[in-house]
TIGU-402859 format. One record per residue (C-alpha): residue in three letters; x, y, z; residue number from 1. Coordinates in pm, 1 decimal, always signed. Example, Ala and Ser with C-alpha at 12.3 -4.5 7.8 and 13.67 -1.06 7.14 Angstrom:
REM residues 2
- ALA,+1230.0,-450.0,+780.0,1 .
- SER,+1367.0,-106.0,+714.0,2 .
***
This chain:
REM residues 186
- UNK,-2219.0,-6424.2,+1022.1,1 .
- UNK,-1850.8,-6533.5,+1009.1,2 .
- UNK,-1690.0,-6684.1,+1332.6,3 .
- UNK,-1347.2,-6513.3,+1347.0,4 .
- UNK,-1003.9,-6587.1,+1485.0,5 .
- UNK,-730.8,-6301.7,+1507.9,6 .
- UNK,-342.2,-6272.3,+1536.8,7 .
- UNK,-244.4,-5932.3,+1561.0,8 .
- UNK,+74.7,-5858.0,+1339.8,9 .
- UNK,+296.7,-5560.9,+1501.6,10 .
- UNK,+523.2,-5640.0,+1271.7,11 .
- UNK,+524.0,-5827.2,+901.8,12 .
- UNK,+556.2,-6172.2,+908.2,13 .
- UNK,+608.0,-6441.8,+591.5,14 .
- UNK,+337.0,-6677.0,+571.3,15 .
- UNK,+612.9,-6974.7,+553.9,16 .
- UNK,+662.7,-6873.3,+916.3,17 .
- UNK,+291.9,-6829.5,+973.2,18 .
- UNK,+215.4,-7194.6,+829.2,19 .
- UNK,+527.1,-7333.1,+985.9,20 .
- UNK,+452.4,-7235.8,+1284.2,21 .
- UNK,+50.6,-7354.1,+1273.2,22 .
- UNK,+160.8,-7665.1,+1254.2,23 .
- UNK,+428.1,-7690.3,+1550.3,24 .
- UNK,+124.2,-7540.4,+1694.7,25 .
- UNK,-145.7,-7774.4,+1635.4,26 .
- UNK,+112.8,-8038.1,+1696.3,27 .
- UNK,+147.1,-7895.9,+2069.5,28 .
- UNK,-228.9,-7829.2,+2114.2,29 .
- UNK,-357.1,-8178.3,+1981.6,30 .
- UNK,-124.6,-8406.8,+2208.1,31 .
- UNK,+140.1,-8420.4,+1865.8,32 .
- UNK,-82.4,-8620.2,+1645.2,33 .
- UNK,+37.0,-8636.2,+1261.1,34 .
- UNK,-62.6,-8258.4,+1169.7,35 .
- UNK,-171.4,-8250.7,+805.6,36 .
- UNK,-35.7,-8047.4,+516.9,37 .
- UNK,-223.5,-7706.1,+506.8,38 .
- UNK,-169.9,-7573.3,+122.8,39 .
- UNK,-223.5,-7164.4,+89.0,40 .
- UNK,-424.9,-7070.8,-187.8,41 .
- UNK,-444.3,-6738.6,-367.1,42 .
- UNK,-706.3,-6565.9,-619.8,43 .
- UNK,-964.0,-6828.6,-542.0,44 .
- UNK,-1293.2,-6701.6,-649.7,45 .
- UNK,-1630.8,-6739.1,-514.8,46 .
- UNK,-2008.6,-6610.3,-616.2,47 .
- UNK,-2241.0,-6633.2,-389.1,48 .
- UNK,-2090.7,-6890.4,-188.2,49 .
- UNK,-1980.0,-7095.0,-472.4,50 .
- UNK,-1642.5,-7155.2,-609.3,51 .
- UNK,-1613.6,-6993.7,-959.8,52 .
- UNK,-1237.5,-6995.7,-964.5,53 .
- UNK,-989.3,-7295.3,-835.6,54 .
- UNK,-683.3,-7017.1,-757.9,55 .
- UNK,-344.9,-7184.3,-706.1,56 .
- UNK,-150.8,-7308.4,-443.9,57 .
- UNK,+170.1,-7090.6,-342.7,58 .
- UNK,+480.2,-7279.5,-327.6,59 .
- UNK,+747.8,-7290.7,-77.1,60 .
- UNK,+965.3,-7041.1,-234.4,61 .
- UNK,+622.6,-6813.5,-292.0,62 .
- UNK,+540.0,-6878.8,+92.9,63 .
- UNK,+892.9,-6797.4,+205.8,64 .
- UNK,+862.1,-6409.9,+45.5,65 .
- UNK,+471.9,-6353.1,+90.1,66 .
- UNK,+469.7,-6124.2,+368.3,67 .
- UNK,+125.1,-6022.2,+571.7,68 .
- UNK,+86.4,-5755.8,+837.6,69 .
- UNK,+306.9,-5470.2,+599.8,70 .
- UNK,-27.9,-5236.4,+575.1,71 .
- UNK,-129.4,-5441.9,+232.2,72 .
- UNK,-501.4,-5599.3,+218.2,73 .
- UNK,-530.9,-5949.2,+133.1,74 .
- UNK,-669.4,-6247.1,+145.4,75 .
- UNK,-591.7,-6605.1,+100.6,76 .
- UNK,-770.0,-6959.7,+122.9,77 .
- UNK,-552.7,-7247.0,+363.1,78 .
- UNK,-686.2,-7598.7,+261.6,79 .
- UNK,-659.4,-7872.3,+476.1,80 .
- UNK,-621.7,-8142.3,+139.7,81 .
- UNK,-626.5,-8422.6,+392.8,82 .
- UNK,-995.3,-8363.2,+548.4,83 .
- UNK,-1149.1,-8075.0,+275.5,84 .
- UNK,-1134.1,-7814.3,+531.2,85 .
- UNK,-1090.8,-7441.6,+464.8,86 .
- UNK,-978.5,-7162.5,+645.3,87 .
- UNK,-1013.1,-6823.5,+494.0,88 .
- UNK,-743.7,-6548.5,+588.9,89 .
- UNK,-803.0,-6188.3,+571.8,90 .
- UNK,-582.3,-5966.8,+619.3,91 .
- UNK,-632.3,-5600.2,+702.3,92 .
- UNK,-340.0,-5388.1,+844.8,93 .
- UNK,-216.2,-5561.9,+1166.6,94 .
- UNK,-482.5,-5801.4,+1161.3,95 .
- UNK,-507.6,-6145.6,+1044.2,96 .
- UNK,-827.0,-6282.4,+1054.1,97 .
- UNK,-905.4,-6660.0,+1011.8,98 .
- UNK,-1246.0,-6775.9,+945.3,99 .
- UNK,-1300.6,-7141.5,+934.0,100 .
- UNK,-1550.1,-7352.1,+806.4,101 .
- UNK,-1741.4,-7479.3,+1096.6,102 .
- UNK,-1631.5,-7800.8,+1137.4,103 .
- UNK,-1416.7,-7938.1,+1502.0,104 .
- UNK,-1110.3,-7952.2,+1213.8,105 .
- UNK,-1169.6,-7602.4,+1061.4,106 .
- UNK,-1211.5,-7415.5,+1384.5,107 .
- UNK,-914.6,-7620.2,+1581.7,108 .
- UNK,-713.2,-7541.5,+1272.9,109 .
- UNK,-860.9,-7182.8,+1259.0,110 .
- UNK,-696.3,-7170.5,+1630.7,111 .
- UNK,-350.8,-7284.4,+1541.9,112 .
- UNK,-311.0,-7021.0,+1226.7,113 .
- UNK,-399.0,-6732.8,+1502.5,114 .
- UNK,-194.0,-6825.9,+1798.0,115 .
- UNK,+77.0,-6905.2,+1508.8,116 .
- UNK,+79.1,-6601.5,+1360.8,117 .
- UNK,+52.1,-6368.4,+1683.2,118 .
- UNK,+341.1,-6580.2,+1815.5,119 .
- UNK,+535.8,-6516.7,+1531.2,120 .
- UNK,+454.2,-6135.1,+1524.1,121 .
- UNK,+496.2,-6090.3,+1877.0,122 .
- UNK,+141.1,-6002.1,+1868.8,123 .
- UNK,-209.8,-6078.8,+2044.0,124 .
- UNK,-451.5,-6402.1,+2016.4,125 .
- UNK,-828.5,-6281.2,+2008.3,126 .
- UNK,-1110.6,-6456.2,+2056.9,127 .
- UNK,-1376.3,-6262.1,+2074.0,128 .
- UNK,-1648.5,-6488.9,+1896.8,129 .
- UNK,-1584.7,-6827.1,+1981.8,130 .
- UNK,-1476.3,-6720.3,+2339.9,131 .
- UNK,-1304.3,-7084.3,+2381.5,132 .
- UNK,-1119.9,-6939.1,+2728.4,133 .
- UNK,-1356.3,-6698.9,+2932.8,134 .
- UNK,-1204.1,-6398.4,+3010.2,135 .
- UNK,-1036.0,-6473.1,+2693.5,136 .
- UNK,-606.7,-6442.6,+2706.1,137 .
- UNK,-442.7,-6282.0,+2414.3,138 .
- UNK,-95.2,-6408.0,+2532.2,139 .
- UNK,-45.4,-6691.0,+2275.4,140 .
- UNK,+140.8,-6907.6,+2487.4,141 .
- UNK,-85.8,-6878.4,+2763.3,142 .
- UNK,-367.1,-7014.3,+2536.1,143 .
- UNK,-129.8,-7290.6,+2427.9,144 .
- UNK,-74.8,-7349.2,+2746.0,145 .
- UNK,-400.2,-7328.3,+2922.4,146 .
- UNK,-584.8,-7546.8,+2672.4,147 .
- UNK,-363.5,-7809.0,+2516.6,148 .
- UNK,-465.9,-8127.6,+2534.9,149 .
- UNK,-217.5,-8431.3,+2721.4,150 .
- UNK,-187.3,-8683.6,+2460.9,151 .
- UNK,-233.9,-8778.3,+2132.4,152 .
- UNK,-523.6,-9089.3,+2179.5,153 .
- UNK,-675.1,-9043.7,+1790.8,154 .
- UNK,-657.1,-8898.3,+1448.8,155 .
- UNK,-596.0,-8544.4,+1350.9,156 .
- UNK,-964.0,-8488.0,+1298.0,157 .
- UNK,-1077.7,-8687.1,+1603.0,158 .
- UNK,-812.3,-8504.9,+1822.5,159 .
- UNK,-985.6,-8157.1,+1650.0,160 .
- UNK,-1255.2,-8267.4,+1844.2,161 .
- UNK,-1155.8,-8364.1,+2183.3,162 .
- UNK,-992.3,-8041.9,+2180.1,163 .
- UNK,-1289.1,-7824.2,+2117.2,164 .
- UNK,-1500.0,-8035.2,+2363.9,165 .
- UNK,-1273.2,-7922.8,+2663.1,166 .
- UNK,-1446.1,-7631.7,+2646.4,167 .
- UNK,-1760.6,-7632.5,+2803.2,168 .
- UNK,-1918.2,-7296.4,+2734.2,169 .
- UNK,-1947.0,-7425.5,+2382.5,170 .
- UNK,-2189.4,-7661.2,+2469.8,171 .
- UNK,-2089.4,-7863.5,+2163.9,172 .
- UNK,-2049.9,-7699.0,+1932.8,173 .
- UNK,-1995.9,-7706.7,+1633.0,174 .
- UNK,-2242.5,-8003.3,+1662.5,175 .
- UNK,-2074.4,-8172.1,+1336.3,176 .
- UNK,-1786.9,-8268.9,+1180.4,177 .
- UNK,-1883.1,-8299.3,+838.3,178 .
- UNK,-1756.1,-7991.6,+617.7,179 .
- UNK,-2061.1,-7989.5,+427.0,180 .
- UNK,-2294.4,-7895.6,+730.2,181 .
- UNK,-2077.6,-7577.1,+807.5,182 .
- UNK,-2334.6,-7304.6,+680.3,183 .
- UNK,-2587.7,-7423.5,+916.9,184 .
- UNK,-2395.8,-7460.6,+1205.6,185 .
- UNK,-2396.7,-7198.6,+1448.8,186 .
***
């Protein structure tokens, strides 16, 4: 079972914006901590669950014309280099969907990519697996808003963390931070 994050895309959007954004983003949500590099990767492979192909990293100029939300299917992997977090992107229609690895990092960053890309679209934020706000608020800025946290006190990853414990209806979870874990958690 995947745990899903969505930005609705009424309208295409480049993923230089969408990643550009993510970070201003998590920047805002986490108290403005140092938000790491996240590196978009297409044509990774996997079998199983296992990594059969490495794919490649777009550049800027690649980022800058990739365009998601114009009716085309795809999908992409966002690393997080500096902790070995992944986020996988699908994107279907006027849908992107980020799945994270289970980890505080990979669902906080998860988070940003969403609200990024529906504020960038002029779209919707849905959470309708995680449920970090109940009733959940597709307004991206409300989220923003509503659940940033005051001040940066710690390290990207630690801040990940405090910001996923302000909700309480998670009751903890995900219970670790260590990417490996991620299958099980849940």
């Amino acid at each position: 079972m995947s745990v899903d994050l969505v930005g609705t895309l009424p309208r295409p959007v480049t993923l230089a914006a969408v990643v550009d954004q993510a970070r201003a983003t998590l920047a805002e949500l986490l108290g403005d901590p140092a938000v790491p590099e996240l590196a978009v990767i297409r044509d990774r492979a996997y079998d199983k669950g296992v990594r059969t192909h490495a794919g490649r990293p777009l550049t800027t100029a690649e980022l800058a014309v990739t365009e998601i939300g114009d009716g085309e299917r795809s999908h992409f992997d966002i690393d997080i280099p500096a902790t070995g977090d992944i986020v996988w992107l699908m994107v279907s229609d006027d849908h992107a969907v980020f799945t994270p690895k289970r980890t505080c990092v990979g669902v906080t960053v998860a988070a940003g990519l969403a609200l990024a890309a529906a504020k960038v679209a002029k779209g919707e934020y849905v959470d309708q697996e995680i449920w970090m706000l109940t009733p959940p608020v597709s307004d991206p800025d409300e989220v923003v808003a509503r659940t940033r946290l005051p001040d940066a006190t710690d390290s990207f990853t630690v801040q990940c963390e405090r910001y996923l414990r302000q909700f309480a209806n998670l009751n903890g979870w995900p219970p670790s931070k260590n990417p490996r874990e991620w299958l099980y958690a849940l």
